[in-house]
C-alpha positions as CSV (number, residue, x, y, z in Angstrom):
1,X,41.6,-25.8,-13.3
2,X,41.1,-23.0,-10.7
3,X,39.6,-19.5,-10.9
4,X,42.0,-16.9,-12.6
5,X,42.3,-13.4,-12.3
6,X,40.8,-13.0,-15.6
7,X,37.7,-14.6,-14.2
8,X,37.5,-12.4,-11.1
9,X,36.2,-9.5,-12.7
10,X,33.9,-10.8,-14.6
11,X,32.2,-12.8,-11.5
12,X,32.0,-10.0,-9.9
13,X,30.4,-8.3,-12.2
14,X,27.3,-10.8,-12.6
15,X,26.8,-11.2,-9.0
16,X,26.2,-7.5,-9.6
17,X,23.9,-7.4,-12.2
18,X,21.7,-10.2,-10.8
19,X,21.3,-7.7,-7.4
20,X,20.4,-5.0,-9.3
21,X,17.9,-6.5,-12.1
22,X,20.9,-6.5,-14.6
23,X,21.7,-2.6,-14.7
24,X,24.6,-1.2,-13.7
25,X,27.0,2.3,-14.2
26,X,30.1,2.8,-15.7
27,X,31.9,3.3,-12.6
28,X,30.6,-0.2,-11.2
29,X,31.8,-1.8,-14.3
30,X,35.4,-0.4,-13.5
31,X,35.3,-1.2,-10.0
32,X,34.8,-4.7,-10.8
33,X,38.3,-4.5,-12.8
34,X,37.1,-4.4,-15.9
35,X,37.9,-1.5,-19.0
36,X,36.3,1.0,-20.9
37,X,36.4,-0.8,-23.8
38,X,34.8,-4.0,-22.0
39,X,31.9,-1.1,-22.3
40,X,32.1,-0.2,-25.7
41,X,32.2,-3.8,-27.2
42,X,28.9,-4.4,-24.8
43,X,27.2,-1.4,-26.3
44,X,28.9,-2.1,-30.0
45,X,27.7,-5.4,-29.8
46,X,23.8,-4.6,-29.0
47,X,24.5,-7.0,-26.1
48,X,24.1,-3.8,-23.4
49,X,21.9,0.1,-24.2
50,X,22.5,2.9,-22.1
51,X,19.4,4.3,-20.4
52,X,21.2,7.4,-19.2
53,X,24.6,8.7,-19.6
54,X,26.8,6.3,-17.6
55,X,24.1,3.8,-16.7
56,X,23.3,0.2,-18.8
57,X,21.1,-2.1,-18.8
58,X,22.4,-5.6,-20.1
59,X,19.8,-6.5,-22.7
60,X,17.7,-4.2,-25.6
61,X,14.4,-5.3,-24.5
62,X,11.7,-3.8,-22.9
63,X,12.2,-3.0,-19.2
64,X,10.4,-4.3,-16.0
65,X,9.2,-1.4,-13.8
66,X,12.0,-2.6,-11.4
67,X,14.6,-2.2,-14.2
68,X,13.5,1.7,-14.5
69,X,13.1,1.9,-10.8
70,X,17.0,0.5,-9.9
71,X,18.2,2.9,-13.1
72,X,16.8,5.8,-11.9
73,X,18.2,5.3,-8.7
74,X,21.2,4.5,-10.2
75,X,21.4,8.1,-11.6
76,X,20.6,10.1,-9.0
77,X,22.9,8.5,-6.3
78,X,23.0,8.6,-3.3
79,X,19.4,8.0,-3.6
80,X,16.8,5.7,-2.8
81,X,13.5,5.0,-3.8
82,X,10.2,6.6,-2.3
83,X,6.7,7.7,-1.6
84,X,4.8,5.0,-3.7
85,X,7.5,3.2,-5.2
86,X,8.8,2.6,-2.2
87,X,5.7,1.0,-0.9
88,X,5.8,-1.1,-4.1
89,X,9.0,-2.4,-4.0
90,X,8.1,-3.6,0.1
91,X,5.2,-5.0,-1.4
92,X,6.8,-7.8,-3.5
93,X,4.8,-7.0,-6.6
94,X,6.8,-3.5,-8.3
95,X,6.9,-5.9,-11.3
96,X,3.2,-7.1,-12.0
97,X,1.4,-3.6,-10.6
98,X,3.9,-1.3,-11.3
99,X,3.7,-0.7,-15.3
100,X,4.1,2.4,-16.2
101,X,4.1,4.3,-13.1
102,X,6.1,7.3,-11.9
103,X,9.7,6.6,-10.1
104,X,10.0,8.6,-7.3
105,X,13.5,8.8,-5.9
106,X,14.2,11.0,-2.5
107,X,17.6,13.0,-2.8
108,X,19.3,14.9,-0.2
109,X,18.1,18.6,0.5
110,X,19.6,20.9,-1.3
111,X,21.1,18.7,-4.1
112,X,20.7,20.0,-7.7
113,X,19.7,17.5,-10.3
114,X,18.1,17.5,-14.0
115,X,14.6,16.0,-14.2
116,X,14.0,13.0,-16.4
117,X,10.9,12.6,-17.5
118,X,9.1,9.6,-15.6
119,X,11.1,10.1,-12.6
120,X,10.0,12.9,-9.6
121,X,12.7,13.9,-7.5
122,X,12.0,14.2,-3.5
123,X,14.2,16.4,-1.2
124,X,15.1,14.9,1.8
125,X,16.3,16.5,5.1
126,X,17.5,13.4,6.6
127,X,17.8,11.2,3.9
128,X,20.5,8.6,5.2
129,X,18.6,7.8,8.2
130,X,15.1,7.4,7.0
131,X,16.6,5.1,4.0
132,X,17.2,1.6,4.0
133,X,20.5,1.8,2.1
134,X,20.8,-2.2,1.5
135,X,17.8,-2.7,0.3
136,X,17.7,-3.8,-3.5
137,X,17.3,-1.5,-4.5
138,X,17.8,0.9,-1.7
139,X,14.7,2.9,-0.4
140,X,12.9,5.0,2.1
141,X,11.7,2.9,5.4
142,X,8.3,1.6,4.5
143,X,6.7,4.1,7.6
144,X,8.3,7.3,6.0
145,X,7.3,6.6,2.9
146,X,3.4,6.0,3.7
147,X,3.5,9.5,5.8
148,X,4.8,10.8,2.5
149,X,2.0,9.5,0.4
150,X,-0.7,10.7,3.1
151,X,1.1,14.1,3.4
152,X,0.7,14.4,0.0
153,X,-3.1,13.3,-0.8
154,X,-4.9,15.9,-1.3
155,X,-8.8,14.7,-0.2
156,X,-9.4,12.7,3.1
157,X,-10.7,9.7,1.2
158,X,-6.6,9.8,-0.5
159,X,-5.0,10.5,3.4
160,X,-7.4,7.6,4.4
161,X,-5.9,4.8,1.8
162,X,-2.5,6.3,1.8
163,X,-2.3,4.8,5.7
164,X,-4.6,2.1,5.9
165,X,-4.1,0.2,3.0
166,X,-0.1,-0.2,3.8
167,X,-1.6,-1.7,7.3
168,X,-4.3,-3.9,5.5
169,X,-1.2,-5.4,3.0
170,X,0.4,-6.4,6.3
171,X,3.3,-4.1,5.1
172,X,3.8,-1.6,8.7
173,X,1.3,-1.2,11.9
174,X,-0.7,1.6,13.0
175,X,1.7,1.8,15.9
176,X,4.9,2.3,13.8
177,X,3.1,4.5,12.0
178,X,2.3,6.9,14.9
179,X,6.1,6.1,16.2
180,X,6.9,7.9,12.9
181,X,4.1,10.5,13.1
182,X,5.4,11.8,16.6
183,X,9.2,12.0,15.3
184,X,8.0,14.8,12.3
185,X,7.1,18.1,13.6
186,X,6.0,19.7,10.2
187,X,3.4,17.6,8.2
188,X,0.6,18.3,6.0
189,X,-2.7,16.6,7.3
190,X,-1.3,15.6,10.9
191,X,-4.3,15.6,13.1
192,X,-6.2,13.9,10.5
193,X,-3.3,11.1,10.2
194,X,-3.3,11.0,14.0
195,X,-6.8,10.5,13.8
196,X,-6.8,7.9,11.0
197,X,-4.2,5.8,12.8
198,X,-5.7,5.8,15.8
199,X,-9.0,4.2,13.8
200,X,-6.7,2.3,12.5
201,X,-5.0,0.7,15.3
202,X,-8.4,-0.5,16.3
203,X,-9.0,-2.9,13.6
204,X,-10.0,-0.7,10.7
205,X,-7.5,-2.1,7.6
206,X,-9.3,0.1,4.9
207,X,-10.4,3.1,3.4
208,X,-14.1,1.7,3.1
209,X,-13.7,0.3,6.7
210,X,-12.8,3.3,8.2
211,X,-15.6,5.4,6.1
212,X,-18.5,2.9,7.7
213,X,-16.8,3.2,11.3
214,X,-17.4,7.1,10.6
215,X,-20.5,7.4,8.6
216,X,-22.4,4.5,9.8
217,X,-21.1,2.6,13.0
218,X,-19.9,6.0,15.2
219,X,-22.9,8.2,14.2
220,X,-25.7,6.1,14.4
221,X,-24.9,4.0,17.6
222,X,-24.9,0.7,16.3
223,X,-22.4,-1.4,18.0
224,X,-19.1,-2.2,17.6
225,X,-18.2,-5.5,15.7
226,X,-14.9,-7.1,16.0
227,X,-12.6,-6.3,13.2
228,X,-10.3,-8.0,11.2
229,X,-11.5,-11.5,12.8
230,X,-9.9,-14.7,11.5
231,X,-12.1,-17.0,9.4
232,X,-13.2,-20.5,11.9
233,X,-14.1,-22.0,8.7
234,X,-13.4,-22.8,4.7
235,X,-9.7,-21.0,3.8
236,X,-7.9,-18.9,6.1
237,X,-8.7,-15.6,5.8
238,X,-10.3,-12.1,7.8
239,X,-14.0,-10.6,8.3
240,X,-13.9,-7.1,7.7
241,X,-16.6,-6.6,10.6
242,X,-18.1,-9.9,12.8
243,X,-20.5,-9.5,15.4
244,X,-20.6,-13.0,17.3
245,X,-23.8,-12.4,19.4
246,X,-25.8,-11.5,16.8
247,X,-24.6,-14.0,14.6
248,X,-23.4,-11.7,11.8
249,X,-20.6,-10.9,9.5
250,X,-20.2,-7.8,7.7
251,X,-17.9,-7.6,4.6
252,X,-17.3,-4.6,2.9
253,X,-16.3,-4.9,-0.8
254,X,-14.4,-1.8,-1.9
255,X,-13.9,-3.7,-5.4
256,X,-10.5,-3.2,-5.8
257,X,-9.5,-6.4,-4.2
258,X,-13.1,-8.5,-5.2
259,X,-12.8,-7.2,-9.1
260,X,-12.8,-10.6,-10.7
261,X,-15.0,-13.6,-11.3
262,X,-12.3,-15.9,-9.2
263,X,-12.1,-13.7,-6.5
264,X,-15.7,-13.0,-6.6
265,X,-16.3,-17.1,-6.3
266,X,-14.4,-16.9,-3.1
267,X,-15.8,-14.5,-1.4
268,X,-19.7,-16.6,-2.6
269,X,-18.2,-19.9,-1.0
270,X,-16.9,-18.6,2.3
271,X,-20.2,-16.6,3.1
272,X,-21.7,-20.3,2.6
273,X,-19.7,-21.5,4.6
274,X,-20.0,-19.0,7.3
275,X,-23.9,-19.8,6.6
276,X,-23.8,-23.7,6.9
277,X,-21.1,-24.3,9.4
278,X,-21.3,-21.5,11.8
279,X,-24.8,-20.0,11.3
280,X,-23.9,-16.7,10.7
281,X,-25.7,-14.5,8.2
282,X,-23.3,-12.5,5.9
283,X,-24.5,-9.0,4.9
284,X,-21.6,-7.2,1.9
285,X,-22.3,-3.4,1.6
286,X,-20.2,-1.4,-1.1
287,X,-19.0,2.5,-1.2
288,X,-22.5,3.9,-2.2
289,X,-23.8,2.2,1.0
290,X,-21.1,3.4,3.6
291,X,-20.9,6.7,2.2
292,X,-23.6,8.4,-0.2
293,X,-26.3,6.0,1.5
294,X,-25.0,5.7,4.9
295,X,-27.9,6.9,7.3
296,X,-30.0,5.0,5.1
297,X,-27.8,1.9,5.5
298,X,-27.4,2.4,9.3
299,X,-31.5,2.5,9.8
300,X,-31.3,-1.0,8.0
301,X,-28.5,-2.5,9.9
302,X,-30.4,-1.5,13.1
303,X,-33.3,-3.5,12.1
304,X,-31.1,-7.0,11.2
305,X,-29.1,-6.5,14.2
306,X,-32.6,-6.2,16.5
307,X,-34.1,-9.4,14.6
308,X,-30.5,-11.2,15.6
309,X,-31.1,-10.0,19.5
310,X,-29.8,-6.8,19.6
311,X,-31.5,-4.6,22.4
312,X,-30.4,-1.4,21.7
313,X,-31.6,1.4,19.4
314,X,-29.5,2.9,17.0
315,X,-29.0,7.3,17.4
316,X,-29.9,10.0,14.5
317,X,-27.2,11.5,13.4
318,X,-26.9,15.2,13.3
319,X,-28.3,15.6,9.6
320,X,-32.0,16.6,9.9
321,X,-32.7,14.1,7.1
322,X,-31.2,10.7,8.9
323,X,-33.6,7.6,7.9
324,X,-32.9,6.6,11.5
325,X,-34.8,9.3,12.8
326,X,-37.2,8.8,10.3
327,X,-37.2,5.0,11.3
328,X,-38.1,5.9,14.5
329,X,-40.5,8.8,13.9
330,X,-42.8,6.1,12.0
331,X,-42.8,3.1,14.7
């Protein structure tokens, strides 16, 4: 037997749900052909709950932070998602990181809408351009929506992450980034974004990395290291900072990424291996060493890096208490 009309409505309607997580609004329901009262028996039947007026998900369990995410945009459309939950959603992972967290959903400018709690509202100038309107669920382009986030950190260390993390998870480029930078006339932080990006497009993937190119490398004169370098041995992977003449290797653990005992094993086993089958000497330096310790942690550098064959001297920075110039004052 062949499909019938009164199975064309119904079909629709789950290749619907299954797009968007299993929510849905009234008015979808209807444009699929079926009734009102298809609703009610849903809802009667504990088989569908309303989240907001108008908008259903198809099960009385607890939500996913995807399920909250496509509801809220749901009620506010046109809309799409943004800031950070746009980034999430790009990322593949809005399920397992995003818990709890904050919707935020960008609007047009000038629209007037009640807040619901867990959900921030964005105005947005040009919100049909900067919004990918088929994503699932639709959203601001990843590039806005990290200049967002930076715009609105509110210490350099925040503006910092806000831009290179996105580039680190492989999610934009520094050069999109600027693309996107040069098209907004008005935003909070800009010379500091332009000059994060620009760090950034040289190899520096993270906060951290981007505090030791600042605080350590830049100040004190100690070379530059190739960033970002693709692992010649054990799994594929990247060395925060290599130096290939002096047979080093740099890696910078921020410990949000190296905060378990697996990950921690991993990171044991490839400096090993970096050890036995390419003899190079792996050195891992943490926050306190790149920031609160850097001149301290620059004067030591120096003196591995000359013991590998370096034949330069590292530069006092402009404190008057730099251990480099302390270093040098006592040899």
């Amino acid at each position: 037997m062949g499909i019938t009309v009164d199975d064309i409505a119904p079909a629709r309607l789950a290749s619907l749900l299954r797009d968007q997580e299993h929510t849905v609004t009234r008015g979808q329901v209807l444009a699929c052909g079926l009734d009102s009262a298809y609703i009610r028996r849903r809802l009667r039947g504990g088989a569908w709950r309303a989240v907001y007026p108008g908008i259903y998900i198809t099960h009385t369990g607890p939500m996913t932070w995807l399920q909250r995410a496509w509801c809220a945009v749901l009620l506010a459309a046109p809309a799409a998602l943004s800031d950070e939950s746009a980034l999430l959603v790009a990322s593949g992972n809005a399920d397992r990181l995003g818990g709890n967290d904050t919707i935020h959903v960008a609007i047009a400018s000038g629209r007037r809408i009640t807040p619901k709690p867990g959900i921030a509202f964005h105005h947005r100038k040009n919100l049909a351009a900067d919004t990918m309107a088929n994503a699932k669920p639709p959203r601001v382009r990843v590039e806005e929506a990290v200049l967002d986030v930076a715009a609105r950190a509110t210490t350099g260390l925040t503006v910092i992450a806000a831009l290179a993390d996105p580039v680190q998870a492989r999610l934009t480029t520094a050069g999109r980034l600027r693309t996107a930078l040069e098209r907004r006339r008005r935003i909070r932080h800009r010379d500091l974004i332009r000059d994060v990006l620009g760090d950034v497009a040289g190899g520096t993937c993270s906060a951290l990395e981007h505090r030791f190119l600042t605080r350590v490398e830049r100040p004190h004169g100690l070379p530059s290291p190739l960033r970002q370098a693709p692992t010649t041995v054990s799994k594929p992977g990247f060395r925060d900072l290599e130096y290939p003449d002096l047979g080093l290797i740099v890696e910078l653990d921020g410990r949000l990424f190296h905060d378990d005992a697996l990950s921690r094993d991993r990171d044991m086993e490839r400096d090993l291996d970096a050890a036995v089958f390419v003899d190079r000497r792996t050195l891992r330096l943490c926050w306190g060493q790149a920031t609160v310790r850097s001149c301290s942690t620059a004067a030591k550098l120096s003196l591995v890096m000359r013991r590998h064959g370096w034949e330069s001297t590292p530069t006092p920075c402009s404190s008057p208490d730099c251990d480099v110039r302390r270093q040098q004052c006592s040899t």
